[in-house]
C-alpha positions, 0 to 999 in steps of 0.5 A: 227099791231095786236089790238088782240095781245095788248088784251090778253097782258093786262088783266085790259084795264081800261083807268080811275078808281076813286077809285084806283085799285080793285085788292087791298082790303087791302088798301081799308079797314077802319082801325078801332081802337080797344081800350081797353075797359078803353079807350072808351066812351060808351052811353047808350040810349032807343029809340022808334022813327021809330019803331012802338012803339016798345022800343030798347036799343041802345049802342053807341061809340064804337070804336071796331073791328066788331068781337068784336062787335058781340062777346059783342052784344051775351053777352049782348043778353044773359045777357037781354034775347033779340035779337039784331043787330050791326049797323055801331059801334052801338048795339041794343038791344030789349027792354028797359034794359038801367040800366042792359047794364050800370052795365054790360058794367062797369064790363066788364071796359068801361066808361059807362052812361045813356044817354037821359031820 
């Protein structure tokens, strides 16, 4: 009996995975629904906690692919003449531009409000 034989045989000899085969990345995507932009619920808030007093935007609710969430992040960054980040479906902007992204983001057809004070 040749244990080297079964070895070269079987390339992946893993006896126990948690999270199923990693060879399959398709099936191990989040699907992220891309809705239109009429159908999404979309918050709009400054915020200052956590960032040495340093004033960002911050643009929640999207439920958006990730490209086209960095797609409208660049066109709000031009629109304010400021730089942003997208993180986990949420866009910030630097600065306080709350009024401008709400007028922007109406246009552009998603349901849009101010939120917070």
């Amino acid at each position: 009996m040749s244990s080297s034989n079964s070895s070269k045989s079987g390339k992946d000899r893993a006896v126990y995975s948690e999270f199923g085969n990693a060879t399959n990345s398709e099936a191990l995507k989040r699907s992220v629904p891309d809705l239109p932009a009429n159908q999404q619920q979309v918050r709009v808030e400054t915020s200052r906690s956590g960032r040495k007093g340093k004033t960002v935007t911050i643009v929640r609710g999207f439920q958006a692919s990730p490209e086209t969430l960095a797609d409208l992040l660049k066109k709000l960054k031009t629109l304010c003449g400021a730089g942003g980040t997208a993180k986990e479906n949420e866009l910030e902007i630097q600065g306080d531009h709350k009024q401008k992204i709400v007028e922007f983001l109406v246009k552009a057809g998603y349901k849009a409000k101010g939120s917070g004070g």
